[in-house]
Every structure is written in structure tokens, then in C-alpha cells.
C-alpha positions in Angstrom: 150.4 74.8 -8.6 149.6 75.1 -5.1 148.5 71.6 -5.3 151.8 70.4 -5.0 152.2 71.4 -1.7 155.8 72.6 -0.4 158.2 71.6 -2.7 160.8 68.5 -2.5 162.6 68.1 -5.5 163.1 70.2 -8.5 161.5 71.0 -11.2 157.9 70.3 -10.5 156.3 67.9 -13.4 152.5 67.0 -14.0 153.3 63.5 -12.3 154.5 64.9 -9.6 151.2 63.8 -6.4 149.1 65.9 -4.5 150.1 67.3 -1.2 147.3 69.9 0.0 148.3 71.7 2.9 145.1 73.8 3.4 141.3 74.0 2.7 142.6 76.4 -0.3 145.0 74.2 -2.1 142.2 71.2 -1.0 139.6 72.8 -3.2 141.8 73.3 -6.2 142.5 69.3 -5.7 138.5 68.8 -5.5 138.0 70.8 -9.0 140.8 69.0 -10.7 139.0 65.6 -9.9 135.4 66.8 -10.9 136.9 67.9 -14.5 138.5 64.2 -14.8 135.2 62.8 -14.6 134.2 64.5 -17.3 135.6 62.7 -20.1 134.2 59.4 -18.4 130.6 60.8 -19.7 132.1 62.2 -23.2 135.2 60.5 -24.4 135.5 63.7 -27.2 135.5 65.8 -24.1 139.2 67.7 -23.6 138.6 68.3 -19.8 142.0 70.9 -19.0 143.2 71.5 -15.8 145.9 74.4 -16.0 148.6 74.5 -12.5 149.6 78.1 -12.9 152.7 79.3 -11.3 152.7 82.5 -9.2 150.3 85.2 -11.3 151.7 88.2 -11.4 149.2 91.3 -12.6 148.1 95.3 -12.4 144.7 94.5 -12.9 141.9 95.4 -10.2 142.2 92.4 -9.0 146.1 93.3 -8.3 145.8 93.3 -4.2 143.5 90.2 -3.7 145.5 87.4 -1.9 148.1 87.9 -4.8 151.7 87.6 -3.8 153.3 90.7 -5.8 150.9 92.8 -4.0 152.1 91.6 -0.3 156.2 91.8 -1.6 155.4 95.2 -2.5 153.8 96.0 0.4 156.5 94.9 2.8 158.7 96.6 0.3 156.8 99.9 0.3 157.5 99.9 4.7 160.6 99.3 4.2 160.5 96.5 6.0 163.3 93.7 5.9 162.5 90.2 4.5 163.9 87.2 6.4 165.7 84.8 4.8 167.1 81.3 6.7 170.4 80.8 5.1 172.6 82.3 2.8 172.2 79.5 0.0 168.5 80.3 0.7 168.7 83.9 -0.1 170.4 83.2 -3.2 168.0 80.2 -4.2 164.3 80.4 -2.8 161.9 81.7 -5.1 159.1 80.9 -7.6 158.2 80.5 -10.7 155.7 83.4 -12.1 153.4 84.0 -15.8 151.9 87.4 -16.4 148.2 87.9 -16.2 148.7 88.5 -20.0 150.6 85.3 -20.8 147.8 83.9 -18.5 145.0 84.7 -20.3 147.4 83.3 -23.9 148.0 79.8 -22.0 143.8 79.6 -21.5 143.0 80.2 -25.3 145.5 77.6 -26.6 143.5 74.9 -24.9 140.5 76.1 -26.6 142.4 74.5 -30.1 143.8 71.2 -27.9 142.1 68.5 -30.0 143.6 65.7 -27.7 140.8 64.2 -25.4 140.5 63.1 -22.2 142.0 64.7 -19.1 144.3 66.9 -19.3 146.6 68.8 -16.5 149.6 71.0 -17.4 151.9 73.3 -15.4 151.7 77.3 -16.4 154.7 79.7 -16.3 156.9 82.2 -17.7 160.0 82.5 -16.3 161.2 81.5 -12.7 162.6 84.2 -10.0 164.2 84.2 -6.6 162.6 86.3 -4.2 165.9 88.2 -3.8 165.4 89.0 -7.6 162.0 90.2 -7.0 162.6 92.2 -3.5 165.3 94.1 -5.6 163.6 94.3 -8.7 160.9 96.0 -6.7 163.2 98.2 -4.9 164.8 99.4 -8.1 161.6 100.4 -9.8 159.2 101.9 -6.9 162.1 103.4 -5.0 162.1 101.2 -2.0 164.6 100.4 0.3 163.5 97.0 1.6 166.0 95.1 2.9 167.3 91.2 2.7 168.5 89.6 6.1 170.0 85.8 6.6 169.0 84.8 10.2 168.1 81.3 11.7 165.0 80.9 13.7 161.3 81.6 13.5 161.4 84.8 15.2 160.2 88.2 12.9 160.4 91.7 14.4 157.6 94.0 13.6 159.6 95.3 10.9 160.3 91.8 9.2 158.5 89.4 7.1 159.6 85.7 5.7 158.6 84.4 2.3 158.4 81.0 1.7 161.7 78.9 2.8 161.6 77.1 -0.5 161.8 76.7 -4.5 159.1 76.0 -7.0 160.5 75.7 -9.3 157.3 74.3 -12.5 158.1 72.3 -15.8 156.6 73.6 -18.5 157.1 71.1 -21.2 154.3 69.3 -21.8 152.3 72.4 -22.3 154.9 74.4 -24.6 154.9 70.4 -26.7 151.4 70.4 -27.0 150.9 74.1 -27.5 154.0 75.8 -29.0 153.3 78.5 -25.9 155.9 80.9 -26.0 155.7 83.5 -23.0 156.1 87.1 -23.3 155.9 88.9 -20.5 159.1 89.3 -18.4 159.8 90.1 -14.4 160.9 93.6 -15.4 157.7 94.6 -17.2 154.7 93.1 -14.7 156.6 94.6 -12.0 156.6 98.4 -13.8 153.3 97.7 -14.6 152.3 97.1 -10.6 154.2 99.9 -9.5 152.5 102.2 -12.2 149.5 100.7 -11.2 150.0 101.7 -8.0 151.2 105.5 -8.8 148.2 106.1 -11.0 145.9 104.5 -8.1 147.5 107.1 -5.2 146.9 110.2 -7.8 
């Protein structure tokens, strides 16, 4: 969903146009377009593009440029996470799918029968960062801490999420699909942190 660039207006729908902001979220634009080309060359062809929201997992894969890994992180130094106003604090945030739920939302397109192409936004549930710092903090026994302060500025000790809400509607894929998610905040982050325990043993 990264193709959307930084979000404007809330929620996030299919129709909503591209706005890369970096060689990453360019490529993801790039395979998009090549799978649109392929019904051109077989109109029974379903050619899915899928716009996940934040993955959330406690696989291997769990520290690789994924963003519960670098919240935890910052969590586990204790450090304090920067937020720019008070109505941001209470509002900025994401929407997230478990790997899980993930990996359910790829084999219902395997029984889409529509052709053409196809492109759907992915999620389960939708979270504030605050939610998540303290959800963290609660489970791994962290003591992060949540700061409202104007200005670009970090402190060593300080980090800044994203200054925004992306918020993703889901309703063309849960039309087409009956998708029904599973997997709550609660349980990938015990999962992670267990993950994490088992990992330092």
C-alpha cells in the first residue's frame, strides 16, 4: 500500500492514484503495471495485484525492513517516540494484517474467477502507533515512552514514526472474497515478543 504514497484523505480505496515517493514504492508501481498487461495477451487471465497494509509477523523474516521489528526495537531501549501534536498522538497510525491472514488473503485469489486486472487493498484491523508503542510495552515489559513536541529535532534517545494515518479500505476484497481476518494486534505482537524470548535463549 506503499504505493499510495503519504496519505491525504481517509480511508485509502483502490481508485485512489499513485504517488511513489522512493525507488522502493517505484518498483512496487512497476510490477503492478507488468501484471496489467497480462490480461491484454489472455483475456481469461485474473492478473491480482494485492496492496497489503503494514505486515506484521514472528517469522524469520521478523527483523527485515519490517516495521514491528524497528517499534520494538526503539521500545526495547527505552527510548521515547516523537509525536507532533496531541491530536497526532492520539490519531497517527496504520493499518496492519498478520503474516497468517496474509498468506489466507493470497489463496482466495487463487478461486477469483473474475478476469482481467485486478488490485485490492489487504488488512486486518487498523492501529495508532500509540496503541502499538503500549501494546508492546505491556507485553515485553518495556517502558518506552510517548512525547508531543513540535519540530524535527530527535535526541539520541528519540525516534518519530510516520506523522500520518493510513488508514486502507478493504471492501472490495472482503465483496469479492468473503475474507474475514483473524488475527488481532494482541496476538502478532505476543507472538513477536515470544519470538524474540525464544531467539535470546
Amino acid at each position: 500500500s506503499t504505493v499510495y504514497g503519504i496519505p491525504r484523505r481517509e480511508p485509502l480505496t483502490e481508485s485512489e492514484p499513485f504517488d511513489a515517493v522512493c525507488w522502493y514504492d517505484l518498483g512496487k508501481v512497476c510490477n503492478e503495471y507488468q501484471l496489467r498487461l497480462t490480461p491484454k495477451l489472455e483475456s481469461r487471465v485474473a492478473a491480482i495485484s494485492l496492496r497489503p497494509a503494514l505486515i506484521y509477523g514472528a517469522g524469520e523474516r521478523r527483523h527485515h525492513r519490517q516495521w514491528l521489528d524497528y517499534v520494538h526495537t526503539h521500545c526495547r531501549l527505552g527510548h521515547n517516540f516523537v509525536f507532533n501534536s496531541e491530536e497526532g498522538l492520539e490519531s497517527y497510525g496504520c493499518s496492519f494484517i498478520g503474516d497468517e491472514d496474509f498468506a489466507r488473503a493470497v489463496a482466495e485469489c487463487l478461486a477469483v474467477k473474475q478476469a482481467g486486472a485486478l488490485a485490492f487493498n489487504i488488512a486486518g484491523a487498523f492501529c495508532t502507533w500509540r496503541e502499538l508503542i503500549e501494546t508492546i510495552n505491556r507485553l515485553a515489559g518495556t517502558n518506552a515512552g510517548l512525547v508531543v513536541r513540535a519540530g524535527t529535532e530527535l535526541a539520541a534517545t528519540e525516534c518519530r514514526l510516520p506523522q500520518s494515518k493510513t488508514l486502507l479500505d478493504t471492501t472490495s476484497f472482503t465483496s469479492l472474497t468473503g475474507f474475514v481476518p483473524q488475527q488481532t494486534l494482541e496476538e502478532l505482537v505476543q507472538r513477536f515478543v515470544e519470538a524474540e524470548r525464544s531467539a535470546k535463549q
